[in-house]
N, C-alpha and C positions, 0 to 999 in steps of 0.2 A: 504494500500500500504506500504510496508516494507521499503521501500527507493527510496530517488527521487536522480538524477545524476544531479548535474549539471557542464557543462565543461564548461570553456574560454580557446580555444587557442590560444596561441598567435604566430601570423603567420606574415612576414613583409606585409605591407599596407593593414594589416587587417582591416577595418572598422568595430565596433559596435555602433548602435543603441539603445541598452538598452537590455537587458536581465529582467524579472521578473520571482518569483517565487510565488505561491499561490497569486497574484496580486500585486506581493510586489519588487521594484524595486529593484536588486543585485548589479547593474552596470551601470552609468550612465555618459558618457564621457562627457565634456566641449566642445561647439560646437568653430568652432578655427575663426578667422577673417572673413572668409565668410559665416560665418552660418553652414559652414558642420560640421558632427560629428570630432571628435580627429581622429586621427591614431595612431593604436598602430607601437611600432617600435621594429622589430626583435633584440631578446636577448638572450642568452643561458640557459631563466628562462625552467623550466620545465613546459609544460601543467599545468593548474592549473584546479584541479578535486576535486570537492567537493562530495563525497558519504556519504550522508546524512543518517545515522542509525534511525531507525524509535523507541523510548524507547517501545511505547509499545508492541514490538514484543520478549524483553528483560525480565527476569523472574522477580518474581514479586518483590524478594529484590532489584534488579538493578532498576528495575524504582523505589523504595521508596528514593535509594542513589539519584537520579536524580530528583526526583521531588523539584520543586522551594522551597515545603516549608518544602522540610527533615530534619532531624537534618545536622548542620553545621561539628557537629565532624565525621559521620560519613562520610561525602564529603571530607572532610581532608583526613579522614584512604582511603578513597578509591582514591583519587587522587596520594596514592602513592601505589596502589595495592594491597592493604591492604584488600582484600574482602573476606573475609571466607564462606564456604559452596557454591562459584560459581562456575562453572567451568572455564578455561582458556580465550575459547572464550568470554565470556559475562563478566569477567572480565575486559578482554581486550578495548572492546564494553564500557563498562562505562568508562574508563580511555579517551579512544579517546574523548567522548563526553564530558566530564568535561574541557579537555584540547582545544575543541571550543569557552568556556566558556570566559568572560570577569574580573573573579574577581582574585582572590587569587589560588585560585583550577586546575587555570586553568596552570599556568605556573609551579604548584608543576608536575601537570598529563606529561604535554609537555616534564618536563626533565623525568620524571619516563618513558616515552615511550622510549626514548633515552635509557635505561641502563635496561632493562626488565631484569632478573634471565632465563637464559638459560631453565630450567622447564618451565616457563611459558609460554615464547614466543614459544620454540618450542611444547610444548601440543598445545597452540591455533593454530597451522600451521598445526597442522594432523588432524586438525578438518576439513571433509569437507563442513559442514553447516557454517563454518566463515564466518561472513559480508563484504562484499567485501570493506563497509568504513573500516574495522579495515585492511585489506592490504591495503588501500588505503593510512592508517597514515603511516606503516611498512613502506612500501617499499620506499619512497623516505630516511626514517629514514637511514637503513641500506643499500644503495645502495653501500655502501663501504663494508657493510660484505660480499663476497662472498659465503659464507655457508648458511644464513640467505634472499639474495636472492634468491638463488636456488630455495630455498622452496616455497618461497614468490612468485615467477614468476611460476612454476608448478603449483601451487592451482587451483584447477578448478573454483572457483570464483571471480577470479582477472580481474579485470576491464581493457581493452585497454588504458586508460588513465593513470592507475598507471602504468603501464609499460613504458610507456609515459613517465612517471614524473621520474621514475627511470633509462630509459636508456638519460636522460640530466645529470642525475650525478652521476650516475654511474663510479665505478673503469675498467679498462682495464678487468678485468675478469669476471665484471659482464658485461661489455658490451656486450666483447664476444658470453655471456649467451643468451643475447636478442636476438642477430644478429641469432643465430642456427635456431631461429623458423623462417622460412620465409613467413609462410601461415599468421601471425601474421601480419606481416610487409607490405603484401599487403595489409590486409584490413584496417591498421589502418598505411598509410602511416606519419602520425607525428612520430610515433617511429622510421623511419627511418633518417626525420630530425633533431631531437633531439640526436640520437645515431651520425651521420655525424655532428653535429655540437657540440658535446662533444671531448673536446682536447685529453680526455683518450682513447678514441676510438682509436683503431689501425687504421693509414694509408689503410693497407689493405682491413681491416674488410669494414672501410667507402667506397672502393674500388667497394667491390662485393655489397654492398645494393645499392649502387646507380646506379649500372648496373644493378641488378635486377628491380629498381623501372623505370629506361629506359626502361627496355629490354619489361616491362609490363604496359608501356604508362603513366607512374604514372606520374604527374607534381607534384615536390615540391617545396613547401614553403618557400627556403633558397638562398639567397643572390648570385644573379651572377647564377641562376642554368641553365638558358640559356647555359651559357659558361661549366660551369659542364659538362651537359648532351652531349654536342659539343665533349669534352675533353677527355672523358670515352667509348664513341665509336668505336669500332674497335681494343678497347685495350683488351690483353690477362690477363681476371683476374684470377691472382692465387687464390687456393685452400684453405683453411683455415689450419693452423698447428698451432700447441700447443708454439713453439717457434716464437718470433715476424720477421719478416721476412726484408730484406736489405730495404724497403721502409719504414719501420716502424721506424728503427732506423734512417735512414736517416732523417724522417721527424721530431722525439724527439730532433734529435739532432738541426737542424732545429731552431728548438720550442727554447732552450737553449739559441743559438747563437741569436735569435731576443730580445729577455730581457737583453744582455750587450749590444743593439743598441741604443743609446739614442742620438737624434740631438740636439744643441742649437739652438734659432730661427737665422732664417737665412741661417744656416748651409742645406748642401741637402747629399743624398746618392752619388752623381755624381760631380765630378768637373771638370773645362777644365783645359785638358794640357796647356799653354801657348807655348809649344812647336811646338807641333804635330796640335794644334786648333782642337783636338777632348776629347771627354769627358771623364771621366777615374772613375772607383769604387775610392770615398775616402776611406781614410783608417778605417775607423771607421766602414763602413760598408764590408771592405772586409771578415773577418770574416763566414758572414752570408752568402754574395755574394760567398762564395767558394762551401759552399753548395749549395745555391741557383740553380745555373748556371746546377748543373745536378741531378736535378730534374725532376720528370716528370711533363707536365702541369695539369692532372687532379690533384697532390701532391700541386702543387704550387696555386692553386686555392682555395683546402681547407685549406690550411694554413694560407689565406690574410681571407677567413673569418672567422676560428676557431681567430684568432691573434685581429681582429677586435671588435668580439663581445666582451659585457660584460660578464665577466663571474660571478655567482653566486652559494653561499653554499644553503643546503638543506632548509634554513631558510630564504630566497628570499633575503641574502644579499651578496651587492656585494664585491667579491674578489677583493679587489684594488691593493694588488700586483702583482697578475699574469700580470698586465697589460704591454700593448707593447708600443713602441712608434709607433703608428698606423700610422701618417703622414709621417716616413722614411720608414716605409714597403708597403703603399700605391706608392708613391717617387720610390722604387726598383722593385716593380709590373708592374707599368705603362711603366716603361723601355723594358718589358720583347722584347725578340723577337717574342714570338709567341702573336699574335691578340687575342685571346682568352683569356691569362691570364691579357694581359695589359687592355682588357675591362674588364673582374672580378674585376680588381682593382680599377676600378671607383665603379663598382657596391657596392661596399663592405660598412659595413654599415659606418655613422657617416661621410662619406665624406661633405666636407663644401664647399663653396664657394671659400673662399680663395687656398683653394688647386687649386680648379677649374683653376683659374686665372692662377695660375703657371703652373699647366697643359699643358693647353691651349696655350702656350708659347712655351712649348721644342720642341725642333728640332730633337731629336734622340727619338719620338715615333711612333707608326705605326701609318697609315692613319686612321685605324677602330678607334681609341681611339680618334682620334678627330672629325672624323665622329660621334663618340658617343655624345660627347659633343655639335656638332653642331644641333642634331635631339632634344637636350633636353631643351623641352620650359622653365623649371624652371632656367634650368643653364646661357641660353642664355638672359635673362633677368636682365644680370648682363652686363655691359657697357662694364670692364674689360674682359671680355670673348669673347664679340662679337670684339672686339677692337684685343686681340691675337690670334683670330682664323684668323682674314682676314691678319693680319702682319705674321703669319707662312707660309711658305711656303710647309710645309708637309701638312696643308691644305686641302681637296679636292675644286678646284675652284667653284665647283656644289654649297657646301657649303659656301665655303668662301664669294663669290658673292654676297649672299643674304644679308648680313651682311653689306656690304660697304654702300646702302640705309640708315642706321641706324646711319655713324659716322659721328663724330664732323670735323667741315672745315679745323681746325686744322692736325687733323688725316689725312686727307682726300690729304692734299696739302704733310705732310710727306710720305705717302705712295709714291705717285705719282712721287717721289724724291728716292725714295729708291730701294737701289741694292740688299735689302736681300727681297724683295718680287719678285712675277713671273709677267713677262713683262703683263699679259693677269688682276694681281690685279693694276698694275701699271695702265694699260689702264683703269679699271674699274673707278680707283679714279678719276681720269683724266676726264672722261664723267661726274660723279656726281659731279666733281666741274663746267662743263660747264652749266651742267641741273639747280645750284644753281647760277647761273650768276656769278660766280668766276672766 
């Protein structure tokens, strides 16, 4: 057998059990306080695709640089490409495979794959017998080249998963690139989630894939897609053009304006007028809110999770500048007027508890968003939660209701007192302090 695949995707509330290979375990989660496996959690890592080159299919000098007990100089010369009388491919082929490796050999190969002599890399790309592990290492390498993916993504022996891996990091032109194939993008729906949750991805672009994977019953993998797929419905998707289109730069710019937003704790996106007793954009956030505000919702949707995730480089690490202040963009989401975007922005990853609480709280959110909150076992499990969902009067009483059974006597006798709750929670408290002999 020439080569064995093996994939981990990582998909949000992905569950694995274990993976083995020839009986040999790859991957083995931490089971978490109740015995069950871990969960993985959605991130803008790229597929992670291991194509295993088989040496013995490799000619015969490649497997003597490769065998464990070669000479040592000549794994040196070959870890920097340095292999005479090979051809490109199988050149290629031993360098990936050294750079699997755990010694010395291994990080010389790694940088040497990174900076290939134009000759080489492009001879082994017109090879069409190339090992789809040696695309496999390429393509997430040069997801930034666009010349070098072209190539790389054409090759009839390119693997669904390296494309995979390459449209998560991919530059805007190689995105582009991926998105053209669409016969691709149905069968191996992850390249659509990784392309839609790569920031370089055009607005657009992420537009039409996600109405295609709609329009062909595809469910994906990504944050909030409920409301996505809600969002993208019945909208008119433009056509793909060479220059980025008013959506695109709107949402870049977008992108800009969320990285000078940064809150102090305490601080929110919103404040009251003492005037008016209605809530106002602070100034800190007006900036972003200018844009914001005429946007489209499916735009506004992927911005709360492209902003959210983690993002990382080709080397699974993470980019800790691009980062947003996710808790005032989450804060400016949940405000939204439309229901759809303000439930995305629960949904969106890394939300905490504490957010929850203040959530749960404001008065200027739609009902869905607290409906959200009241359906959710994990969230309502929090005192604070269950406590400002029945004290809001946005509310739904359906919900609110159930909650009152749950609070403290204290609670129970302020409500019961109180003009900012609905006469029908007031009566509620009111009974469950009679029921508690109060």
């Amino acid at each position: 057998m020439p080569s064995v695949r093996v994939t981990l995707s990582l998909s949000p509330s992905l569950t694995l059990s274990g993976l083995t290979l020839s009986g040999l375990p790859l991957w083995a989660p931490l089971p978490d306080s109740a015995g069950a496996p871990a969960r993985m959690h959605v991130t803008s890592c790229p597929v992670v695709s291991v194509l295993i080159i088989d040496p013995s299919t490799l000619p015969p000098a490649a497997q003597k640089i490769l065998d464990p007990a070669g000479p040592p100089p000549l794994k040196a010369m070959a870890s920097k490409g340095l292999i005479p009388g090979l051809p490109p491919g199988a050149i290629l082929a031993v360098v990936v495979l050294l750079s699997q490796g755990g010694d010395a050999n291994a990080e010389t190969a790694k940088k040497t794959l990174e900076k290939l002599p134009p000759p080489l890399i492009n001879g082994a790309l017109a090879l069409p017998d190339l090992h789809p592990g040696v695309l496999d290492a390429l393509g997430p390498l040069y997801a930034s080249d666009a010349a070098i993916s072209e190539k790389v993504l054409l090759h009839p022996a390119i693997a669904s998963e390296t494309v995979a891996a390459m449209a998560a990091l991919g530059t805007e032109g190689v995105c582009e690139l991926i998105a053209t194939n669409e016969e691709r993008l149905l069968a191996t729906p992850a390249i659509i989630e990784k392309l839609y949750l790569n920031k370089n991805c055009r607005m657009s672009t992420a537009d039409r894939i996600l109405e295609l994977a709609v329009r062909n019953n595809i469910e994906l993998a990504i944050p909030a897609f409920a409301q996505a797929k809600q969002a993208i419905q019945g909208e008119l998707i433009a056509e793909a053009t060479e220059e980025p289109s008013f959506d695109d730069v709107q949402f870049n710019d977008a992108s800009e304006k969320a990285k000078e937003l940064r809150l102090a704790d305490g601080e929110d996106t919103h404040e009251l007028n003492p005037e008016t007793g209605q809530e106002e954009v602070a100034l800190k956030a007006r900036p972003l809110h200018a844009i914001w505000a005429d946007m489209r919702p499916a735009a506004k949707i992927r911005f709360l999770n492209v902003a959210t995730l983690k993002q990382y480089d080709k080397d699974g690490k993470e980019i800790g500048e691009e980062r947003y202040d996710v808790k005032a963009l989450r804060m400016l989401g949940v405000r939204d007027a439309n229901p759809l975007v303000a439930v995305a922005a629960l949904n969106t990853p890394g939300v905490s508890d504490t957010e929850i609480v203040r959530i749960a709280g404001l008065r200027n959110v739609a009902e869905d968003v607290l409906r959200e909150i009241a359906i959710n076992r994990e969230w309502t499990r929090h005192y604070m939660i269950k406590f400002n969902l029945v004290a809001n009067p946005r509310t739904p009483f359906g919900q609110a209701s159930k909650f009152v059974l749950h609070l403290r006597e204290n609670d129970l006798k302020s409500l019961a007192k109180s003009k900012e709750v609905s006469g029908a929670i007031q009566t509620a408290a009111k009974q469950q302090l009679s029921r508690k002999g109060k």
